[in-house]
N, C-alpha and C positions, 0 to 999 in steps of 0.2 A: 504494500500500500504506500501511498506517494506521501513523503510529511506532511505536503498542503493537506489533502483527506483528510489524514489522521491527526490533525492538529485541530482541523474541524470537529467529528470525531466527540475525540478527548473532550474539546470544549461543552460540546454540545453536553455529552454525560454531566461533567461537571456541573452546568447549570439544571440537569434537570434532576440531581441531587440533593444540590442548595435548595432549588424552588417546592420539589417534589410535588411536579405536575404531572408528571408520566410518571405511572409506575407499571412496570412487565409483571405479568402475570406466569407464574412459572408454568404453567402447563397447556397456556389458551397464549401462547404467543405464538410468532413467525417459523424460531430455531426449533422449539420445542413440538411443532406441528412438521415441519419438515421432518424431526426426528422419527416422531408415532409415522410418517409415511415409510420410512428407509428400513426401520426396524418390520412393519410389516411384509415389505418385499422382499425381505430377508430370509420372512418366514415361509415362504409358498417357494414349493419344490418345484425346482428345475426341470421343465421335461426333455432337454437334452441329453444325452449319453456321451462318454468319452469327456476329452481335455477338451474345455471353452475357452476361448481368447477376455471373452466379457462373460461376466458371470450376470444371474439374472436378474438381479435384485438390481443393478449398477443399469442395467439394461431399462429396464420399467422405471428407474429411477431418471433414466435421460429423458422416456416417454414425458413420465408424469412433468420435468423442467419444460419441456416444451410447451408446456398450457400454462404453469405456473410463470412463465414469463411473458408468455401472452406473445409468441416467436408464430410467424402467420405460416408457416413450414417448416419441413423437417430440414429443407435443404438451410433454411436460415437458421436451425439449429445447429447445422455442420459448421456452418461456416463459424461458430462460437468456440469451436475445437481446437483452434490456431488462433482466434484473439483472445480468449479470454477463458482456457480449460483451467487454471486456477480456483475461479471462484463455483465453477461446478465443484471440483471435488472439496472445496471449504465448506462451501454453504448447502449444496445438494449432497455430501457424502458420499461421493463416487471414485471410486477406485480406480475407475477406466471407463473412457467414454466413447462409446461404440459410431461409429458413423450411421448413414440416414438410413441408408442400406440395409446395416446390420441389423440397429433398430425394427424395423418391418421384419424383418427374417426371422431375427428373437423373438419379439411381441405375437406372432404370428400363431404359434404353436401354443402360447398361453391360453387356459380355461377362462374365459369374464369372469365365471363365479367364484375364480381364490382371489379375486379381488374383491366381494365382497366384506371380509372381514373389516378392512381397512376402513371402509362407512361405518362403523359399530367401533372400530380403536379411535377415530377422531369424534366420534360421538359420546362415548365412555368420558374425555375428556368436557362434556359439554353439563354431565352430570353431574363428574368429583366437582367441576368449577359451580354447580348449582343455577348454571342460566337456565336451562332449562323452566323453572319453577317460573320465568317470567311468559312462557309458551303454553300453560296451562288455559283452556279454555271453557269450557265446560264441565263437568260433571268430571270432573278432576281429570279429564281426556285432554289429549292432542289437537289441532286438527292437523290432518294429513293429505293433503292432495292431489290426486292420481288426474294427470294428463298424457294422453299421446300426440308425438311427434316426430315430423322428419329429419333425419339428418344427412341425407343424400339423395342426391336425383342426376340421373343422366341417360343420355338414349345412344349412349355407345360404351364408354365405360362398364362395367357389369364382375361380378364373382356369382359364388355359386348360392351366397346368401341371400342375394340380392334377389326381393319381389317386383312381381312385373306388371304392368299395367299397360294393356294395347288402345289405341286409338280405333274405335268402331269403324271411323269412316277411313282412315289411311290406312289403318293398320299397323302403325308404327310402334313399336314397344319403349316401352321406358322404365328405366332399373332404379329401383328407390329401397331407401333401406328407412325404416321406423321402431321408436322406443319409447315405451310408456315411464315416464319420467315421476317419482313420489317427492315430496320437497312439504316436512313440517314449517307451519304457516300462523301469524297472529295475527289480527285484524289492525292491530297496534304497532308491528313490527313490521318495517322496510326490510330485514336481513330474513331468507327462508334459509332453512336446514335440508339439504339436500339428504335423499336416501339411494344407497346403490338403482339402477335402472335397468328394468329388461327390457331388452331386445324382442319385437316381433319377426317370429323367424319364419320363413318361406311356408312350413306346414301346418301354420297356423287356422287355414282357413282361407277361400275364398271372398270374402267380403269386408269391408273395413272393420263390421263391427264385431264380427268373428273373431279378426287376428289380435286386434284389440283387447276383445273378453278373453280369448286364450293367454296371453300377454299377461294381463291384468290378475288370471287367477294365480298361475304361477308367483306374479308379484307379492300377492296375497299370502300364500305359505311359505313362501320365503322371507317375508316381515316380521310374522309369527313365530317364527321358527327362531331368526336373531332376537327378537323382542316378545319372550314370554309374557314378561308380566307388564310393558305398557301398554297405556288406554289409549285406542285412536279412535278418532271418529272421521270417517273417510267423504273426503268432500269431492265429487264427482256431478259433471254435466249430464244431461237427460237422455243420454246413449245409458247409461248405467242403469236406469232407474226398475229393471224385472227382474222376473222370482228368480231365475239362476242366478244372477249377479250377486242379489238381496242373502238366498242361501250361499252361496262363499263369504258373504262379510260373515253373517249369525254363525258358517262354520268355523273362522278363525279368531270371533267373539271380538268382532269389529263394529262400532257405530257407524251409523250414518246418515249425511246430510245429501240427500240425492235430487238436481232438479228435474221437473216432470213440463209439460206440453203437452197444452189443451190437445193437438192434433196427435200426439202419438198414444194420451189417454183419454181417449172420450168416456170410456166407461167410470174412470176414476172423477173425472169432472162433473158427469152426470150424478154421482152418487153426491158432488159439493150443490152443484146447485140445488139438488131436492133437499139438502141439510139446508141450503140459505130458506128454498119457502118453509119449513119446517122449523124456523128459528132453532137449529140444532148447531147452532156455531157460535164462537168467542171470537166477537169484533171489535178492535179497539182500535185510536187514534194517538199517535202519540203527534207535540210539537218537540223542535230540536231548538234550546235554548241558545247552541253556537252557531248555528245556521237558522234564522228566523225564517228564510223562505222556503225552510224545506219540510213538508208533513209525511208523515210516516203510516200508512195504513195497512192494519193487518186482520186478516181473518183466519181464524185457528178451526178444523175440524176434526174431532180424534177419533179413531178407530175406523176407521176410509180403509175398501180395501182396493188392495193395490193395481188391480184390472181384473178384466173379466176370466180371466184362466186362474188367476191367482189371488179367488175373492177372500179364501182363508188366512192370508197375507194380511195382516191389519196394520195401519201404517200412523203416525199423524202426519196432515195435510196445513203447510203454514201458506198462504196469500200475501203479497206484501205488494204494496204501490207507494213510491215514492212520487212527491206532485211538486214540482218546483215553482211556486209564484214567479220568478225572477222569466223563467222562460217558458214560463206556460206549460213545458212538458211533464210526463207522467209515466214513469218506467214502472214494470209490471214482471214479479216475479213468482215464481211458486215451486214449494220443493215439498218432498218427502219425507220422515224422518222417523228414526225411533228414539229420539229422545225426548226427554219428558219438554216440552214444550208450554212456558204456563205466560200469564202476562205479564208477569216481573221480568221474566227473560226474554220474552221473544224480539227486545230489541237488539240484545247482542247474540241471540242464536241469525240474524240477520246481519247483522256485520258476519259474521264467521260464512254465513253462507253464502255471502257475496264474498268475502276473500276467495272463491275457487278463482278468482281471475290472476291471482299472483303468482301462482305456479306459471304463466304465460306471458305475464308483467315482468317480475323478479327474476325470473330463474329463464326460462327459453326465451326472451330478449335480449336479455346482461349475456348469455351466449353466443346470441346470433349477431348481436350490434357492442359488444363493449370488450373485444381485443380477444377473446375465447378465437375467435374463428369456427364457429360451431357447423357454418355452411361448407366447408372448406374439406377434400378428399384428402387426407393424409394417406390414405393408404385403405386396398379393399383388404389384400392377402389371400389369402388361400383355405383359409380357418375359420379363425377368429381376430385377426385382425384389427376389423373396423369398432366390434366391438369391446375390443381390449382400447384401442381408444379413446371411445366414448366415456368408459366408467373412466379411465387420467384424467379425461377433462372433467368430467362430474367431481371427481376427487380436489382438483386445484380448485375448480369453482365451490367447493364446501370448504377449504381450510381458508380458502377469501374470507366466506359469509362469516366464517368465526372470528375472523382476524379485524372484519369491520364492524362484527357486534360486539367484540371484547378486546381489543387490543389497543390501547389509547394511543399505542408509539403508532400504530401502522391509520389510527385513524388520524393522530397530529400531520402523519406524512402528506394522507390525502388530502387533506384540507388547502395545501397548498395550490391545487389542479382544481383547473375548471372542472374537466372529467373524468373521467376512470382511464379512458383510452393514456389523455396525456401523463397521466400519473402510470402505467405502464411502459409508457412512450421512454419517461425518465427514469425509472425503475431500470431498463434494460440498457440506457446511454451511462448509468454509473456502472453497470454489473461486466459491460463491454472497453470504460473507460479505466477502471481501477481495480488493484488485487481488495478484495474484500473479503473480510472471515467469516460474517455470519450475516444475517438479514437486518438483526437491531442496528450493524454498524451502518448499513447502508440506508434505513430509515431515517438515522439521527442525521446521514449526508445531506437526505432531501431536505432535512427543517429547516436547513441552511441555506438552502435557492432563493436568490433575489433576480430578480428582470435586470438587463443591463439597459438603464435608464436610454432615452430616445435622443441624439441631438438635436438639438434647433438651430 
């Protein structure tokens, strides 16, 4: 490291000793999040034979640097091999650093699912630290929110994972690859908690909703399975809302918040309006003291069953319209649900169930638009591959969210940047520009960035 730096540096610590405005959190920090990564790749067996050049933990360890540095390719991660292999093996713990090549070669033969542990080691750390208790929502539950999405499309490109979609009139085929993404959610909180994601795989099914439900169930015992004993309450769009879906959540002893459509349940609708002539329903008004032009209306109906095949199914049914004075309009929602539903709550079981939109806000945005490169082909392989990729980036994009929910050095860092992108941008001009030993040092660098004033 150059004196200038490290005189930076030094300085910097020293004032935020004196002041003690920062303080690092010994196990929800940068280094200490990097480590629970290195140490878990450590632990998942090599499916190579014979003498390796790159071992694999060093290997999934370069993967995972290239999301965590927000590098738009792998080729732009080679080229970090000759300017600046130093601060990989300080700060990433790597022994040896494989080229772009190798990387795809290695990553390739790896299982996704021995990377699931690694969501459950940085999440372990989310509980010794007790954030968590700020995520509680309900009935001492989570919420938890299941979306599906793309993360590839091309109509020449193609592996063997890769699902197809023909064009009826040209006939042309298009290779796309999709993953149902879970990411814990507060109606209160900007930061989501990412959960490992599965992969929709080719024999999934025929139709979206298929490959999806199939996706989704697997999801589902695999949550369960890592998370015996927590509460979730799963927050899901109105593809979700029938009895197979309903029986996997009650089989993994899951709640839920599920939205429903007049047009996909007539039969459940018709049982609301003969409850409205029958005054058999809880309707209330609330006003919002911080927003005066916004009114809040709800109608409660309980034990609704849930459609015509599935009348033994008893559900409650909440209605909610929000009416804006300021522009006249009038948003109109309605979901499903088994939890106890009463008038004290129903205003924040309505925040929570309007939060399903943050899994798509928060988490598949901040990927597709803030330096992730989530649209971006790193590589199909031959395997698994693509989606040994995916969960790196889902992994980097979770030790962020912790780093921006708990870490005050790495949130002081940001504050300096307009956006994520630029605070990236500088992140990777000091990691390229100087020997660095760990991530605090190079946080405390950025506190120190001033603009080099304009002439006139």
């Amino acid at each position: 490291m150059s004196n200038r730096i490290e005189s930076i540096i030094n300085a910097r610590k020293r004032e935020m000793t004196r002041t003690q405005e920062i303080k690092i959190r010994k196990h929800l920090n940068a280094d200490a999040l990097l480590n629970t990564m290195r140490t878990g790749f450590a632990g998942i067996r090599d499916h190579r034979l014979g003498t390796v050049t790159h071992t694999l933990a060093d290997s999934l360890m370069a993967g995972f640097a290239v999301f965590s540095l927000k590098d738009p390719s792998l080729l732009s991660f080679d080229e970090r091999r000759f300017r600046g292999p130093h601060n990989l093996m300080t700060i990433y713990g790597m022994g040896s650093i494989p080229c772009d090549s190798s990387i795809r070669d290695i990553l390739d033969g790896v299982d996704p699912n021995d990377l699931r542990p690694l969501f459950k080691d940085a999440f372990k750390q989310l509980q010794r630290g007790k954030v968590l208790e700020k995520y509680v929502f309900m009935e001492d539950s989570y919420l938890l929110n299941l979306d599906g999405t793309g993360y590839f499309s091309s109509k020449a490109l193609h592996s063997d994972a890769c699902l197809q979609k023909r064009n009826k009139k040209t006939g042309a085929i298009t290779y796309y690859l999709q993953m149902v993404g879970a990411a814990m959610v507060h109606p209160d909180k900007k930061e989501v908690i990412a959960f490992a994601p599965e992969t929709i795989r080719k024999q999934d099914g025929e139709t979206k909703m298929d490959c999806e439900r199939n996706a989704v169930r697997r999801l589902l015992g695999k949550l369960r399975q890592e998370h015996p004993h927590l509460k979730f309450i799963i927050n899901e769009d109105g593809l979700s809302s029938n009895g197979p879906h309903i029986k996997d959540l009650e089989k993994n002893n899951f709640h839920y918040i599920l939205g429903v459509k007049q047009g996909d349940h007539k039969y459940l609708f018709q049982y609301v309006d003969d409850a409205i002539t029958s005054e058999d329903t809880t309707e209330l008004t609330i006003s919002n003291k911080e927003s005066a032009h916004l009114t809040h209306c709800f109608r409660i109906v309980y034990d609704a069953p849930l459609n015509k095949t599935h009348q033994d199914k008893r559900v409650t049914f909440v209605e909610y319209w929000e009416e804006n004075s300021k522009t006249g309009r009038t948003q109109h929602f309605s979901w499903i649900t088994d939890l106890t539903v009463t008038e004290e709550n129903v205003y924040q079981f309505m925040r929570g169930a309007r939060a399903r939109w943050k899994i798509e806000n928060e988490m598949f945005n901040t990927l597709k638009n803030q330096g992730y490169h989530f649209d971006h082909n790193f590589g199909l392989g031959k395997k698994y591959l693509s989606e040994v990729f995916v969960n790196l980036m889902m992994l980097a994009f979770l030790v962020d969210q912790i780093l921006q929910l708990c870490c005050p050095l790495f949130q002081a860092a940001w504050k300096h940047f307009r956006t994520k992108r630029s605070f990236w941008e500088k992140v990777r001009s000091k990691f390229n520009e100087f020997h660095i030993e760990n991530m605090e040092d190079l946080y405390c660098s950025l506190l120190e960035y001033n603009p080099i004033p304009l002439r006139h």
